[in-house]
C-alpha positions as CSV (number, residue, x, y, z in Angstrom):
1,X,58.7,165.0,136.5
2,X,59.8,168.0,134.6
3,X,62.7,166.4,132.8
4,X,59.9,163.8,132.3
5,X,57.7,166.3,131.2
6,X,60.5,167.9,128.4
7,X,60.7,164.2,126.9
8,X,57.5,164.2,125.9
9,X,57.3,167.4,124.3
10,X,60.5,165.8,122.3
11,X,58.4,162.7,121.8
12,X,55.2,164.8,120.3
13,X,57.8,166.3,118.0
14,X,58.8,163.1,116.6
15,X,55.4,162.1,116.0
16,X,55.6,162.4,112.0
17,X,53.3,163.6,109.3
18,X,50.7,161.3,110.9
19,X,50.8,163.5,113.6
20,X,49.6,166.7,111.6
21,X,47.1,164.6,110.3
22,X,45.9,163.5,113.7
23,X,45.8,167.0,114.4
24,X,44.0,168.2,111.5
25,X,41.3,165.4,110.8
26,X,40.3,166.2,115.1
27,X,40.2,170.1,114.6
28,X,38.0,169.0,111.5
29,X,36.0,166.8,113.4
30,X,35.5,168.7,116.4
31,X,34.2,171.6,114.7
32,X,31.8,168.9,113.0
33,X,30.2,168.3,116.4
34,X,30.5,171.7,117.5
35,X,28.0,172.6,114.3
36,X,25.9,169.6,114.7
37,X,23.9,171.1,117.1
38,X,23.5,174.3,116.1
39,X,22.3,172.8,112.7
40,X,20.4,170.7,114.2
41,X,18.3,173.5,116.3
42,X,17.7,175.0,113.0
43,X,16.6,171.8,111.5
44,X,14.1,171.5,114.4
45,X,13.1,175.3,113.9
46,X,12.5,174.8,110.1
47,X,10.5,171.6,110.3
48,X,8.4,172.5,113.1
49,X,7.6,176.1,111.1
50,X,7.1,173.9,108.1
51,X,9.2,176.2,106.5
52,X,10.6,175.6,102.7
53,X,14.3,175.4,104.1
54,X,13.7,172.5,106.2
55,X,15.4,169.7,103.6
56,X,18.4,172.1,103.0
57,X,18.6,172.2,106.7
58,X,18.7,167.8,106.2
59,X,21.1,167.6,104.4
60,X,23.2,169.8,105.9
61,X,22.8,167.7,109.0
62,X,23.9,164.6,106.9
63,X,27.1,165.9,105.5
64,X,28.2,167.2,109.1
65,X,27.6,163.3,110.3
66,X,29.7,161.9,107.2
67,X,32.2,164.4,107.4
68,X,32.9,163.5,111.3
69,X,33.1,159.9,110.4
70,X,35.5,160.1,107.9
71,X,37.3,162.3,110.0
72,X,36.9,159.5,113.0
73,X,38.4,156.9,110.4
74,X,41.6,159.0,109.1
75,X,42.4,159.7,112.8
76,X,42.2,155.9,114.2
77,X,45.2,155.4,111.1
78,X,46.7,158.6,111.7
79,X,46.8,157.9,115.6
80,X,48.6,154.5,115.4
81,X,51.2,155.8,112.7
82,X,52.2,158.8,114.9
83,X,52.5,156.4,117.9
84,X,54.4,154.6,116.2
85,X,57.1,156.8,114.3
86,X,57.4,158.4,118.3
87,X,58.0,154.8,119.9
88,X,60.6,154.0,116.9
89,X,62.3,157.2,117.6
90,X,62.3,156.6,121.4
91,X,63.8,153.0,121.2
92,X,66.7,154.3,118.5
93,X,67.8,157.2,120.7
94,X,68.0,154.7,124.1
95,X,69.9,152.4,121.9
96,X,72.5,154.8,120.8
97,X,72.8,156.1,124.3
98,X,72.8,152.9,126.0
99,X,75.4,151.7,123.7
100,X,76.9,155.2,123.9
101,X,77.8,154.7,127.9
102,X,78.7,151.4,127.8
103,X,79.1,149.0,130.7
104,X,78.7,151.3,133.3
105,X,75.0,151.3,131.7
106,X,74.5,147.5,132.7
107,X,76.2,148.1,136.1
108,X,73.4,150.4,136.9
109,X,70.3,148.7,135.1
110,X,70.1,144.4,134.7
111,X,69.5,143.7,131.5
112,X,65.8,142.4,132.0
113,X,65.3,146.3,133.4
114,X,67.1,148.1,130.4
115,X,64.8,145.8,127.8
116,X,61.5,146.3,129.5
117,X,62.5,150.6,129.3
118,X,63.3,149.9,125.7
119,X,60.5,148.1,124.9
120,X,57.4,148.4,126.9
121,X,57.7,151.8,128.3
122,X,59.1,153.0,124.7
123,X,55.3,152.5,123.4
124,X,53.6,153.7,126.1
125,X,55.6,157.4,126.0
126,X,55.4,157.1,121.9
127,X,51.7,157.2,122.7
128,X,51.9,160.5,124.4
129,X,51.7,162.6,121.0
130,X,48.3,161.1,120.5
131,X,46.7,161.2,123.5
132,X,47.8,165.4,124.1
133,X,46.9,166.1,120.4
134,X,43.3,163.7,120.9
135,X,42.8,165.0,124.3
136,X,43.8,168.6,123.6
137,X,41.1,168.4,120.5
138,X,38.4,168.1,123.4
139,X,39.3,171.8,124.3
140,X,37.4,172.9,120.7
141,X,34.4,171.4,121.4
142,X,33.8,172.5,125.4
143,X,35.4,176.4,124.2
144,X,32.7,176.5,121.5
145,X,29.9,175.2,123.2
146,X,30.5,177.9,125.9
147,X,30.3,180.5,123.1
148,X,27.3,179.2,121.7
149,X,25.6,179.2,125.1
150,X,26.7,182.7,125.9
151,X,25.2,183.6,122.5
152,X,21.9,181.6,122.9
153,X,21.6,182.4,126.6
154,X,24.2,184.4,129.2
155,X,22.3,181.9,131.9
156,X,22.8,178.8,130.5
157,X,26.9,179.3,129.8
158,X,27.4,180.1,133.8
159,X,25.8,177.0,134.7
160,X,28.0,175.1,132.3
161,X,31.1,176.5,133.6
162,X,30.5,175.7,136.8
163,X,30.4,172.5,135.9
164,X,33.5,172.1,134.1
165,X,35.5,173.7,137.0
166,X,34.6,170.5,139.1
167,X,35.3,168.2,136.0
168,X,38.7,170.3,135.9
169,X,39.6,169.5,139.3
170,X,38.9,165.7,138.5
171,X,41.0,165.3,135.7
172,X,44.1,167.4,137.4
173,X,44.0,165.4,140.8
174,X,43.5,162.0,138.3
175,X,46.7,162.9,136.1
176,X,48.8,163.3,139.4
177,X,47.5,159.9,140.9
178,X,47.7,158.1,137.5
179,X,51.2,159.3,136.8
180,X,52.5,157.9,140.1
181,X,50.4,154.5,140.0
182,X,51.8,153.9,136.6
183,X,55.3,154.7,137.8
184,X,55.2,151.9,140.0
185,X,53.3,149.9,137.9
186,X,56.1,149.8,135.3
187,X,58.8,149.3,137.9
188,X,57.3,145.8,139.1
189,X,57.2,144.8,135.6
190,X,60.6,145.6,135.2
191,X,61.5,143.4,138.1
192,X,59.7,140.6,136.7
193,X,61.4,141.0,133.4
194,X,64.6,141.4,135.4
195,X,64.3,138.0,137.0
196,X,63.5,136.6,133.6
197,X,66.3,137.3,132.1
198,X,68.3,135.7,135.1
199,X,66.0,132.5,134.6
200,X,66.4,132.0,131.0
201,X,70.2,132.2,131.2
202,X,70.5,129.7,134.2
203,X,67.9,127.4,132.4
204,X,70.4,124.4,132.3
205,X,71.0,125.3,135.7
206,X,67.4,125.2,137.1
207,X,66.5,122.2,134.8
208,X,69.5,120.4,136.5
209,X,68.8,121.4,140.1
210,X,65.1,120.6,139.8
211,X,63.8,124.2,140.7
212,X,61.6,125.1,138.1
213,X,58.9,125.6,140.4
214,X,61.0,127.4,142.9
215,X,62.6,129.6,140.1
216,X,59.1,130.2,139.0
217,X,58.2,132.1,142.4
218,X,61.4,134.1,142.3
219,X,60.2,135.5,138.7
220,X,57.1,136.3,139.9
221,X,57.8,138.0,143.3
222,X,56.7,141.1,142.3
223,X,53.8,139.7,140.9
224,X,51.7,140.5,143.7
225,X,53.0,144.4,143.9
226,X,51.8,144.6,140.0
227,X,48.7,143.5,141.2
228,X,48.5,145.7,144.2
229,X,49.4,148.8,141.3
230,X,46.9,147.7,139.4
231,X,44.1,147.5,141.1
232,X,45.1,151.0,142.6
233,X,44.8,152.0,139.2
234,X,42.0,150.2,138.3
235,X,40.4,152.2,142.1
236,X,41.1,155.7,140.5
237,X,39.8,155.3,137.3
238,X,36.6,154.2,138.9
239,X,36.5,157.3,141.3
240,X,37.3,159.3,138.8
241,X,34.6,158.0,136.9
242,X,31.9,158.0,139.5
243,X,32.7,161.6,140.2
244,X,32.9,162.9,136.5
245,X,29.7,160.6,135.8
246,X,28.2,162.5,138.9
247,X,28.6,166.0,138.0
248,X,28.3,165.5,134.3
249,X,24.7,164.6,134.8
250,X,23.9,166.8,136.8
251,X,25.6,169.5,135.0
252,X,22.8,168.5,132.1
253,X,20.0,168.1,134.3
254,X,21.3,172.2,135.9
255,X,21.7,173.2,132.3
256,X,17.9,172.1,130.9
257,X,16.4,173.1,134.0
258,X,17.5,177.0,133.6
259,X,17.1,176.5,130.0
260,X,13.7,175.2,130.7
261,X,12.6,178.3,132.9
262,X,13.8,180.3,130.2
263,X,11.6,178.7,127.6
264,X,8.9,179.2,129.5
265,X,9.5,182.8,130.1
266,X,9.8,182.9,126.5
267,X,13.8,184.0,126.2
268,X,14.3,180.6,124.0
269,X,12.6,178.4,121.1
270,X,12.2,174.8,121.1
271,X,14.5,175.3,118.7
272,X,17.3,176.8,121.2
273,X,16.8,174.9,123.8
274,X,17.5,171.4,121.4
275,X,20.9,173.5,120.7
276,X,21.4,174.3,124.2
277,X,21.1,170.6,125.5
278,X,23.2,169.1,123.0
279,X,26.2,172.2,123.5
280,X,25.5,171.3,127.3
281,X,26.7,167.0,126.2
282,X,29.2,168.5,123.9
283,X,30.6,170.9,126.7
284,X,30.8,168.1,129.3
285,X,32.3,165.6,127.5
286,X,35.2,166.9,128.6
287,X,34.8,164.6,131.6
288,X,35.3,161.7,128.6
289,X,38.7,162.6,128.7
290,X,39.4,159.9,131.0
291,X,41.2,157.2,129.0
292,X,43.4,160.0,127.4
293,X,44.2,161.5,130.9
294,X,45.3,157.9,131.8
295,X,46.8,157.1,128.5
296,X,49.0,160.3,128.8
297,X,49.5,159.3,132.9
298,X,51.2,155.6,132.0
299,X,53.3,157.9,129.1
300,X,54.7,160.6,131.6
301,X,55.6,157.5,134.2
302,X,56.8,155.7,131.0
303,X,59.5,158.5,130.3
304,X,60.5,159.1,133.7
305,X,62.0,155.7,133.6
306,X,63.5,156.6,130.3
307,X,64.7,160.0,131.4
308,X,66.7,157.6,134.1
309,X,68.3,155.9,131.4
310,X,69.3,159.6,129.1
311,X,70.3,161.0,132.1
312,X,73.5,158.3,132.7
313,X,76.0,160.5,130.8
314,X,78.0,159.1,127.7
315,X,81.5,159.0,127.5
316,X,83.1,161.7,125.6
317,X,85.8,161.7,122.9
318,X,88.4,163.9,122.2
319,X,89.7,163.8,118.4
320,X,93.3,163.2,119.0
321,X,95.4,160.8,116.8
322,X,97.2,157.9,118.3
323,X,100.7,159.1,117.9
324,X,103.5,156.3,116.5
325,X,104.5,153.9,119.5
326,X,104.7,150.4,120.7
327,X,101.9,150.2,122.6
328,X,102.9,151.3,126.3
329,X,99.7,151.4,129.0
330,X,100.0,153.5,132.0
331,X,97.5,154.2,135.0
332,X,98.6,156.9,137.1
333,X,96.3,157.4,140.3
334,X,93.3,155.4,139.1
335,X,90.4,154.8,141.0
336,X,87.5,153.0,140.7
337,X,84.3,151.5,142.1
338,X,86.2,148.6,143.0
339,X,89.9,149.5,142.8
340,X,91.8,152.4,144.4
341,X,95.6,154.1,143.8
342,X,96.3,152.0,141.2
343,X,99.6,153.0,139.6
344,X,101.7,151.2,137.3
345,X,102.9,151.1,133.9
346,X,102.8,148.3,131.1
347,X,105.8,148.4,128.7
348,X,104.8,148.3,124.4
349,X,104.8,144.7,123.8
350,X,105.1,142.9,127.2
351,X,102.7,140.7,127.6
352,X,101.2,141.2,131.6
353,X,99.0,138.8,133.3
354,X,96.7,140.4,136.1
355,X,95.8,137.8,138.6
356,X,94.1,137.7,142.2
357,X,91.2,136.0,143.7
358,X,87.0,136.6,143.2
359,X,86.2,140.2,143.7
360,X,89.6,141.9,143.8
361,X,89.0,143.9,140.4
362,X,90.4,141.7,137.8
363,X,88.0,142.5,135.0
364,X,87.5,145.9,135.9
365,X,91.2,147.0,135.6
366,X,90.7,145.0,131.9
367,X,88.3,147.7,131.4
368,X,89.4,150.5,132.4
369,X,92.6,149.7,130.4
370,X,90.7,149.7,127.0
371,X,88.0,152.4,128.2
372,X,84.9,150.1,128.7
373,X,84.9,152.4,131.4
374,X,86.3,155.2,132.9
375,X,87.7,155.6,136.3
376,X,86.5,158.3,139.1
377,X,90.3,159.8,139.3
378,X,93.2,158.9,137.7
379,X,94.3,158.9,134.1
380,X,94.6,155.7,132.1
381,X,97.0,156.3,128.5
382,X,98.1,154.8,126.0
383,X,101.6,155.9,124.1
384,X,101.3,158.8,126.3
385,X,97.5,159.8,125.1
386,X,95.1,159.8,128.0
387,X,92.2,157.1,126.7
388,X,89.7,160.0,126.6
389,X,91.3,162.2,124.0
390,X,91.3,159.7,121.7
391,X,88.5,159.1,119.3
392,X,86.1,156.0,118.8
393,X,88.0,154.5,116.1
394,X,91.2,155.7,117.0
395,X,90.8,153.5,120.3
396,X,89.0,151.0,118.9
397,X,91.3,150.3,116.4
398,X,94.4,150.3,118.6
399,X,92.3,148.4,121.4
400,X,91.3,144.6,121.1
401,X,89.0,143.1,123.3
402,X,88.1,139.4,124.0
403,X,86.3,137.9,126.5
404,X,84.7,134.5,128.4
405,X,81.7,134.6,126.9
406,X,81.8,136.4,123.5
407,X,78.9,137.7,122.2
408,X,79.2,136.7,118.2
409,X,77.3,139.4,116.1
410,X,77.2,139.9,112.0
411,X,75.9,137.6,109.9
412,X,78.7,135.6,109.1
413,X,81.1,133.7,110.1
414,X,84.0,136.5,109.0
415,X,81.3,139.5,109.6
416,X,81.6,138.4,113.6
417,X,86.0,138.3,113.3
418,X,85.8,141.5,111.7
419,X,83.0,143.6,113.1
420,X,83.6,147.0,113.1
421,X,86.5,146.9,111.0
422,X,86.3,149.8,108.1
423,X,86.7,147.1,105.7
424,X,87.9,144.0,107.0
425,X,90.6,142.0,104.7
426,X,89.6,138.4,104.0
427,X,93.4,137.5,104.3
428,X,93.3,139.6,108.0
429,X,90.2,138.0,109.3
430,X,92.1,134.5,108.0
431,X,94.8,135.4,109.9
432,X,93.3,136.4,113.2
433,X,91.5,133.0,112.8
434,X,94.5,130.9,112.5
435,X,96.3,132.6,116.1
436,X,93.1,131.9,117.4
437,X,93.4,128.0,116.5
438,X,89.8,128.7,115.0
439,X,90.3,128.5,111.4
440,X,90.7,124.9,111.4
441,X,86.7,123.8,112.3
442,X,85.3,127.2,110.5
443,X,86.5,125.8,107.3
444,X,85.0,122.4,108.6
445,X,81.4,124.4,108.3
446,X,79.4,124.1,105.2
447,X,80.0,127.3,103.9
448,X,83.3,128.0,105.7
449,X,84.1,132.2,106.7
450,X,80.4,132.7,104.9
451,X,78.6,130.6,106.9
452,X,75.4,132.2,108.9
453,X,75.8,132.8,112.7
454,X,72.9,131.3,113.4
455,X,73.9,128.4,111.1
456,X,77.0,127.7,112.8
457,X,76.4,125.6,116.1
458,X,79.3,126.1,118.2
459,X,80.6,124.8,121.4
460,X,81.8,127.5,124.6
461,X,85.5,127.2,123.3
462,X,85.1,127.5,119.6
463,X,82.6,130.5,120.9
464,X,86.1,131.4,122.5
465,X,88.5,131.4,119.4
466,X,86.4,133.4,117.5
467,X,86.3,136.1,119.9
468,X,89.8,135.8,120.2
469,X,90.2,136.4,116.6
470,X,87.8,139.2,116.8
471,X,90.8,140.9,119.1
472,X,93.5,140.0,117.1
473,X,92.0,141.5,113.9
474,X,91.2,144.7,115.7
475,X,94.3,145.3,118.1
476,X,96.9,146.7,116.7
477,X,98.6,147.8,120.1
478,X,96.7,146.3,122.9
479,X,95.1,143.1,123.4
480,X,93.1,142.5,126.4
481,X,92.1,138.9,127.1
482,X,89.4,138.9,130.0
483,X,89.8,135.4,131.2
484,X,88.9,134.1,127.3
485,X,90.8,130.9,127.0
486,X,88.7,129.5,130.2
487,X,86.8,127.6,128.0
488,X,89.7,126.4,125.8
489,X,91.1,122.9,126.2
490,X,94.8,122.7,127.5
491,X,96.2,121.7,123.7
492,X,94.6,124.9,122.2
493,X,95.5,126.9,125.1
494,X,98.8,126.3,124.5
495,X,98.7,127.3,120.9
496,X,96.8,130.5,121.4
497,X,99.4,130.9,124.1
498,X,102.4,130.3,121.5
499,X,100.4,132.7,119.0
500,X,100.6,135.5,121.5
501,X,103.9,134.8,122.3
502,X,105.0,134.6,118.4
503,X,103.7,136.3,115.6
504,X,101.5,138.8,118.3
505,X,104.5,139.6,120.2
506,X,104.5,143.0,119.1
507,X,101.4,144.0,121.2
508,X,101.0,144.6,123.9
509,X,98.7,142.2,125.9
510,X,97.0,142.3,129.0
511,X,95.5,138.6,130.5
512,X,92.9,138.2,133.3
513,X,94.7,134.7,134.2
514,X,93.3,132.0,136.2
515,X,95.7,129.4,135.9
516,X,99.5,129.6,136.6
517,X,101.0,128.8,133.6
518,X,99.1,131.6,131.4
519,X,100.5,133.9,134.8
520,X,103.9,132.0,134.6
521,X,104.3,132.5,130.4
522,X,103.7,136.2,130.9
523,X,106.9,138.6,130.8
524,X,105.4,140.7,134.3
525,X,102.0,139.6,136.8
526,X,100.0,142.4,138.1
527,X,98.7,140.7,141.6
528,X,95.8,142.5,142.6
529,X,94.3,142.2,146.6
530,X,91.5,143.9,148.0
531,X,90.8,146.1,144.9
532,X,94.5,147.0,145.3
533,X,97.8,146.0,143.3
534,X,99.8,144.1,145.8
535,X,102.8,143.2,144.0
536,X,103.9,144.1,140.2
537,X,106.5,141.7,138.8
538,X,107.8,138.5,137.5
539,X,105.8,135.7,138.2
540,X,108.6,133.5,139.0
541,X,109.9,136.2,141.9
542,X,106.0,136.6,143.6
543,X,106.6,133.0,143.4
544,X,108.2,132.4,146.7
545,X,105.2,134.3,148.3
546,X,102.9,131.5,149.6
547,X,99.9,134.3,149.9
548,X,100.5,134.4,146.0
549,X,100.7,130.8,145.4
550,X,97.6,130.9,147.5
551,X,95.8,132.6,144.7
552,X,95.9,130.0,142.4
553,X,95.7,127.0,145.1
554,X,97.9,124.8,142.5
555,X,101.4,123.5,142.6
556,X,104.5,125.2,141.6
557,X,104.9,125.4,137.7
């Protein structure tokens, strides 16, 4: 838990200006009911002596209660803005890295998991500034009432630390048992959120196959392990409670009785011994530290699992320009989680189709060749740079991507075609529409290239074109096609097909083919089996292999 531990010192960091004011406004107010009693004794002195200072005494005893509620009221604000400003912070910096690694982020973590971290856990670590700051404020009061005992009576503060060793020893063996219950609290919410995720994207699925109810139990699995967590949790917060609520009593009851015998002896006032009872409720309330102990218990679990996340290392960059060239992809030794001694080179401009059956590392090689991810050994490059020297938008801009099921994001129409472009070129974005056959029904929409995303019903192959013309607008050496005409009927196929062959022929493009012709219009096939490349060549010469025809279980072209 130490890394754990170091993210929420960050966290308490980023809690704002609200958190000084948090701070402050519980310094202010603990001090308030560290004076109440004392000014409360002397109000009890002076009114029982009938002396003349007796209403000064009052009102001082009134401003202390006003002060602390005002202070009371400034902190609840102060509290939830400080949480806040942390949990914004949180979710920003695991969006950044998350997006930062990339897919080898999603191949660790489902998405249901990586949005519950984000989201759920996020607020309960951004709540960790408050509850140390709150809790730690608890210190002031238990520190001062032992001096004020010490200086009423030497007696009275031994019996009171006594006390607070065992409520110590509570709280420390609670923070340890919270910290873990919570853990695996938040992990069987993650699984349900996991299998959520899965549900909601198969809905059509379910709703044909009839197996709501059925899916219904698969989300909720782990719903009996939450409730198992749970009621662990709910189990130590009520033994931790029944043992603080033991020895706090009786830490009062300990505390009057000396203070008693010492009253009778004569060694304290009526006065005195009011003070000393109400430092004895002020000193235990340390066991009320409870709910912060447990509040600060779901926030160390909480950033555990975020610290999981950090941990996964980002890709670096390197700075290096692209130098001048047409384009030419070469893997020397690369291997993978999923492929292994994969050599070969792609010549500027060819276009290469990279075929094979379910599972042999089609989509993978796709990207590794434009750095989605990187490989365990080897050494992808392009025009002689290896990938990783290169910087963001150097790559990006020399790299286009498109894939079977885009995900469209901007706010337009043209904003999705030319996101992340510096400053994307109506005429450009135009032209990447018309190679992807998609400019025709986006100027059918109401408001054309401007039209909202979320205004713009499309089916899974217009989805298709406009990712495709997202990859011609970007790639200015390589395009990578991950099996993203699959949705394309066989017309439009054949026009995107005579786009890449035409006026994109002078990039070089990699296709994830499933079909023969796309593997039989491309200049060279890379035939991978068994996470390995088999054969590299024409398709018309792997041809005569039957294995190879096998692959695509169709008849000759």
């Amino acid at each position: 838990m130490r890394t754990a531990d170091r993210l929420v010192v960050q966290t308490v960091r980023r809690g704002g200006p609200w958190l000084g004011v948090l701070a402050v406004t519980s310094v202010i107010g603990a001090f308030a009911e560290l004076a109440l009693p004392l000014v409360l004794g002397r109000t009890v002195d002076s009114l029982v002596a009938a002396g003349p200072e007796g209403g000064s005494w009052l009102g001082a005893c009134a401003a202390i209660v006003i002060l602390t509620v005002l202070c009371d009221t400034l902190g609840v604000w102060a509290s939830g803005s400080s949480s806040a400003q942390a949990s914004a912070w949180l979710r920003n910096r695991i969006a950044r890295h998350v997006l930062g690694v990339g897919q080898a982020m999603t191949r660790r973590f489902s998405e249901g998991d990586l949005a519950t971290r984000m989201g759920v856990n996020a607020e309960e670590a951004g709540r960790a500034p408050e509850s140390i700051v709150t809790g730690a404020t608890l210190i002031i009061p238990t520190a001062g009432s032992i001096v004020a005992l010490t200086l009423i009576d030497f007696w009275l503060t031994l019996t009171l630390v006594a006390g607070l060793v065992l409520i110590a020893l509570v709280l420390r063996a609670f923070l340890q048992v919270s910290t873990s219950i919570a853990g695996d609290y938040q992990e069987a919410q993650s699984d349900i959120a996991a299998r959520l995720v899965d549900a909601l994207a198969g809905a059509r699925t379910i709703a044909v196959a009839g197996t709501a109810d059925q899916e219904r139990a698969r989300v909720l699995t782990a719903l009996p392990r939450l409730r198992l967590h749970a009621m662990e949790m709910w189990r130590a917060n009520a033994r931790a409670g029944v043992q603080a609520g033991i020895v706090v009593p009786l830490l009062e009851v300990a505390v009057l009785a000396v203070g008693g015998l010492r009253l009778a002896a004569g060694d304290l006032t009526v006065g005195e011994l009011y003070s000393a009872a109400r430092y004895v409720v002020l000193g235990a309330g340390l066991g009320a530290a409870l709910g912060y102990v447990n509040r600060l218990a779901r926030a160390r679990a909480a950033a555990g699992r975020i610290t999981e996340l950090i941990d996964e290392r980002p890709r670096a960059y390197g700075g290096q320009p692209l130098p001048a060239g047409p384009g030419t992809l070469e893997l020397r030794g690369v291997t993978a989680d999923g492929l292994a001694d994969v050599d070969l080179v792609v010549p500027g401009g060819y276009a290469v189709a990279v075929v094979g059956r379910s599972g042999t590392g089609k989509s993978l090689l796709a990207a590794l060749a434009g750095r989605l991810v990187d490989p365990l050994s080897g050494t992808v490059s392009l025009d002689g740079v290896p990938l990783p020297r290169l910087s963001p938008e150097a790559l990006r801009h020399a790299v286009g991507y498109a894939f079977e099921r885009p995900a469209l994001i901007g706010g337009t129409i043209a904003g999705a075609i030319g996101l992340g472009l510096d400053r994307p070129d109506p005429e450009t974005v135009r032209a990447a529409a018309r190679a992807a056959c998609a400019d025709t029904f986006v100027r059918r929409l109401p408001l054309g290239y401007d039209t909202p995303l979320d205004e713009a019903p499309m089916s899974g192959g217009e989805r298709q074109r406009i990712g495709l013309a997202r990859a011609f607008a970007h790639g200015e050496r390589l395009l990578i096609l991950d099996d993203a005409t699959s949705s394309l009927d066989t017309v439009t196929e054949r026009q995107v097909g005579r786009a890449l062959a035409g006026e994109l022929h002078g990039r070089t493009r990699l296709i994830v083919a499933h079909r023969v012709a796309t593997a039989a219009a491309a200049d060279r096939v890379i035939w991978l089996d068994g996470g390995r490349v088999r054969a590299y060549d024409s398709h018309h010469a792997l041809w005569r292999d039957p294995y190879y025809r096998a692959v695509f279980q169709a008849g000759a072209p």
